[in-house]
N, C-alpha and C positions, 0 to 999 in steps of 0.2 A: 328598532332593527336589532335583531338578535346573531350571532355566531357571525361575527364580521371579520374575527380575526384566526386563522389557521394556520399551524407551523408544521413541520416532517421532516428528520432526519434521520440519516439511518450509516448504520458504519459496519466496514467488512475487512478482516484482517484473515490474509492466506498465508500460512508459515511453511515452508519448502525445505526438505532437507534435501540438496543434491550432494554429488559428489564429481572430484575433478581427480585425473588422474597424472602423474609427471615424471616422466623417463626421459634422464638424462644423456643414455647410450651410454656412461660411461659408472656403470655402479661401484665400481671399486672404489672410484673417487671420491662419487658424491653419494653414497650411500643413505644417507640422513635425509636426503632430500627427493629421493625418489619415495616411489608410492601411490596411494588412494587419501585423498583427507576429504576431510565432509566441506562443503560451501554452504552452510546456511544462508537463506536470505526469505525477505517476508516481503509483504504487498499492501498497503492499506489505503481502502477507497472509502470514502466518507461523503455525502451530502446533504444540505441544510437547504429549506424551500419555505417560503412565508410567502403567505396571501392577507393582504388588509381591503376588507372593502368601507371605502371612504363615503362612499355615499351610493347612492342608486344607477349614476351614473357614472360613476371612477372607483379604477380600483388597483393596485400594485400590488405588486412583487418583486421577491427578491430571492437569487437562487444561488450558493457556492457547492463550487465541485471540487475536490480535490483528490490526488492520489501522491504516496510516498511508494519508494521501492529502495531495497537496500540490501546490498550482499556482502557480507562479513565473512573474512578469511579470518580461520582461526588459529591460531598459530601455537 
């Protein structure tokens, strides 16, 4: 019995540059702190999938998913 064993993964990373904007109402004061700053933040989706065939009449698998996300202020 030949090709019994099959694996597939595959990975995706989305890097986002937004921006956020922060009016104080009172810029005399806070001046330093008002403005536009950037928000970076990225996305990353990954998964792994195996197939074992054990015999002719059994056969398994196994499958992880995962996703990170994450938005960094930068200061």
């Amino acid at each position: 019995m030949r090709d019994r064993l099959h694996f597939f993964g595959a990975f995706e990373r989305t890097d986002t540059e937004e921006f956020y904007t922060v009016r104080t109402g009172l810029p005399e004061f806070y001046s330093a702190l008002e403005g536009t700053f950037p928000l970076p933040s990225y996305r990353n989706l990954y998964s792994v999938r195996g197939d074992w065939q054990v015999n002719n009449h059994q056969s398994v698998f196994g499958r992880y998913l995962g996703e990170d996300e994450k938005k960094a202020v930068r200061s």
